[in-house]
C-alpha positions in Angstrom: 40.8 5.1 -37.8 38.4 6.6 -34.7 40.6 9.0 -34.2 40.9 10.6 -38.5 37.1 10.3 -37.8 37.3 12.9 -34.7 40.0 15.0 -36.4 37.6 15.7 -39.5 34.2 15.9 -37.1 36.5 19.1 -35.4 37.4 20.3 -38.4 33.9 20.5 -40.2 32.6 22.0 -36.4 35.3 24.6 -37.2 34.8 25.5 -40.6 30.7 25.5 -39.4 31.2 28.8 -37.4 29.8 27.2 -34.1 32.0 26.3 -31.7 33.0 23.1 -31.3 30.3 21.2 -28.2 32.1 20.0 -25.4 32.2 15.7 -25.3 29.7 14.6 -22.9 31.6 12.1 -20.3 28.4 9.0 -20.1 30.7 7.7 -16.9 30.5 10.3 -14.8 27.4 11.9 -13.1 25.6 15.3 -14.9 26.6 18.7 -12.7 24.2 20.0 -10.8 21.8 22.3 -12.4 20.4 25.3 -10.1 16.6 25.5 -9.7 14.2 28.4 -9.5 12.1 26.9 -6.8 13.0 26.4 -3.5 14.1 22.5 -2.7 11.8 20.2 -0.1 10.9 17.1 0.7 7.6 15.5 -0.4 7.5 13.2 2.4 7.9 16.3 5.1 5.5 18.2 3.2 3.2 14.8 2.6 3.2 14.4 7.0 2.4 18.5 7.3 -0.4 18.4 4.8 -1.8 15.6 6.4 -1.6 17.3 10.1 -3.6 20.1 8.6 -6.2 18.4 6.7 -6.6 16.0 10.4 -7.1 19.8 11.7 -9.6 21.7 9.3 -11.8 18.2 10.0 -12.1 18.8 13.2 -15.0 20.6 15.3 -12.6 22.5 17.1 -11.4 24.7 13.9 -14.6 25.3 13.0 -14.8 26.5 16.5 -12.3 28.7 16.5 -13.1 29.9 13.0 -16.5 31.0 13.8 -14.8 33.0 16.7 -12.5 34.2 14.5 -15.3 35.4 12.3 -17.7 36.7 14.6 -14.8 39.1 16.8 -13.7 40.3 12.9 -17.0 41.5 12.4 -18.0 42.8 15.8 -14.6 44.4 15.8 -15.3 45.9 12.6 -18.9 47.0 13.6 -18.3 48.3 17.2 -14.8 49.7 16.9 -14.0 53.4 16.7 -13.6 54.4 13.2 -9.6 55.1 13.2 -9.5 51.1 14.6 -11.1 49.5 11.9 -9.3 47.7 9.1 -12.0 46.4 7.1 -15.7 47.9 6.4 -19.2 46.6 6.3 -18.8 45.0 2.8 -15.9 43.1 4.8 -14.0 42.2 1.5 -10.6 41.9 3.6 -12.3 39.0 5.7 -14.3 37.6 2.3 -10.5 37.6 0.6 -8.8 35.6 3.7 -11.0 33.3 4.0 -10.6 33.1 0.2 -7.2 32.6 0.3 -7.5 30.0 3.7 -10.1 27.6 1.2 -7.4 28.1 -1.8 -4.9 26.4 0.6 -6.8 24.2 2.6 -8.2 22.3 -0.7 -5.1 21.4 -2.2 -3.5 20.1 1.2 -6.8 18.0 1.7 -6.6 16.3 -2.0 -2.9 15.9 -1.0 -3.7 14.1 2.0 -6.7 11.9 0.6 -4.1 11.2 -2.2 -1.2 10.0 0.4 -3.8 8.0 2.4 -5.4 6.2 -1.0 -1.9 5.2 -1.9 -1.5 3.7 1.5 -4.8 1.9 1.4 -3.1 0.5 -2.1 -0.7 -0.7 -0.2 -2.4 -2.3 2.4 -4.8 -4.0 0.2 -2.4 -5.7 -2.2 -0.5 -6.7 1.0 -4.1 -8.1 2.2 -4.5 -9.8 -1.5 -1.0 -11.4 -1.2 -2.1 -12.9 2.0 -5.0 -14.3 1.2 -3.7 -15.9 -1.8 -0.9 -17.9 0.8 -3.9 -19.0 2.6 -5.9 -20.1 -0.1 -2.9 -22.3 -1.0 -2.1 -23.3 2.5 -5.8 -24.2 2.6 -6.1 -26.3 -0.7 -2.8 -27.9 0.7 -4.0 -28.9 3.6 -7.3 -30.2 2.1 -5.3 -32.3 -0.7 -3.6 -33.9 2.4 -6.7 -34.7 4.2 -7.7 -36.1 1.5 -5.0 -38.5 0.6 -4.5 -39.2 4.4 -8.4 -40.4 3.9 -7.8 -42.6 0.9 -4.3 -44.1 2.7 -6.6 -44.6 5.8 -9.3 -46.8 3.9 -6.3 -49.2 3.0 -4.8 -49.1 6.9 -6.1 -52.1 9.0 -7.8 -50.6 11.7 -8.4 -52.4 15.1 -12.2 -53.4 14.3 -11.1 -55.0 11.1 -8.0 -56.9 12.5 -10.5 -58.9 15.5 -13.1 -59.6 12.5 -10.3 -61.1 10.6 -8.8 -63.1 13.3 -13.0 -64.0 14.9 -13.3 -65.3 10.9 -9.9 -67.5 11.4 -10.9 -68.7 14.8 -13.9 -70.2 13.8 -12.2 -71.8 10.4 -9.7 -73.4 13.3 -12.4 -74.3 15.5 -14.2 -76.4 11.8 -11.5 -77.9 11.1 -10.6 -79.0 14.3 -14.5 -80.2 14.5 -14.3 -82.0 11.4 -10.8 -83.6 12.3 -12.2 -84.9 16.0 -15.6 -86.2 14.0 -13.4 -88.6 11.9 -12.1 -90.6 15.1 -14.9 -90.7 17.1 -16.1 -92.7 14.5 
């Protein structure tokens, strides 16, 4: 029967004018398809963005930036006139350091987003933890407890010599009253 139901499937494909779709195999992986960007891994390119952001923060870019800056512009001041590449308006050094904040923002959310899923981490590991020690803690404190109530029904040294003091001196009465009868 499956197989009258695939004959007349390919026959009505046929007589459709399309041609007929190849079966699609579910056991068996998909090919692979070719991409249009360049592949790279996100946890390489995680680490670098996070080298660079630990860089722009530092004092020592802004250092070397301001350098940067200020031999750009004295170059572009003092320098002959067939040695200069960018003019008084300096809209080549306006466009770089353009381009350098179009960069540097992303790879800094990047890296603020990399470290706030690590602090995620951390904290629910924290959370787990304290919850084992809350129930280690109200553990131990029902134990306490019931080694307290077994305690009060323990005989305890103290309690033992009143006892035996008490039956001493019921010995010692009866003894007393036993003697008082002879004497008599």
């Amino acid at each position: 029967m499956p197989a009258d139901v695939e004959r007349e499937r390919a026959k009505s494909s046929a007589g459709s004018g399309s041609p007929p779709r190849p079966r699609v195999r579910l056991d068996q992986p998909r090919p692979t398809r070719r991409r249009l960007l360049p592949a790279y891994d996100p946890e390489e390119f995680g680490r670098f963005s996070e080298r660079i952001a630990r860089f722009l923060g530092t004092g020592r870019f802004i250092v070397w930036m301001t350098v940067l800056i200020i031999l750009w512009v004295l170059w572009n001041i003092f320098a002959p006139d067939s040695m200069r590449w960018d003019r008084y308006p300096f809209i080549f050094l306006t466009l770089m350091l353009s381009l350098q904040a179009s960069y540097a923002a992303p790879l800094i959310l990047l890296a603020q987003n990399r470290q706030d899923d690590r602090d995620r981490v951390t904290h629910e590991q924290d959370r787990k933890q304290n919850e084992r020690s809350i129930a280690d803690t109200e553990y131990l404190t029902r134990e306490v407890a019931s080694l307290r109530m077994n305690l009060g029904e323990v005989a305890t040294r103290d309690w033992i010599r009143s006892e035996l003091q008490d039956l001493l001196k019921e010995l010692e009465e009866r003894r007393d009253e036993g003697d008082g009868g002879t004497d008599r």
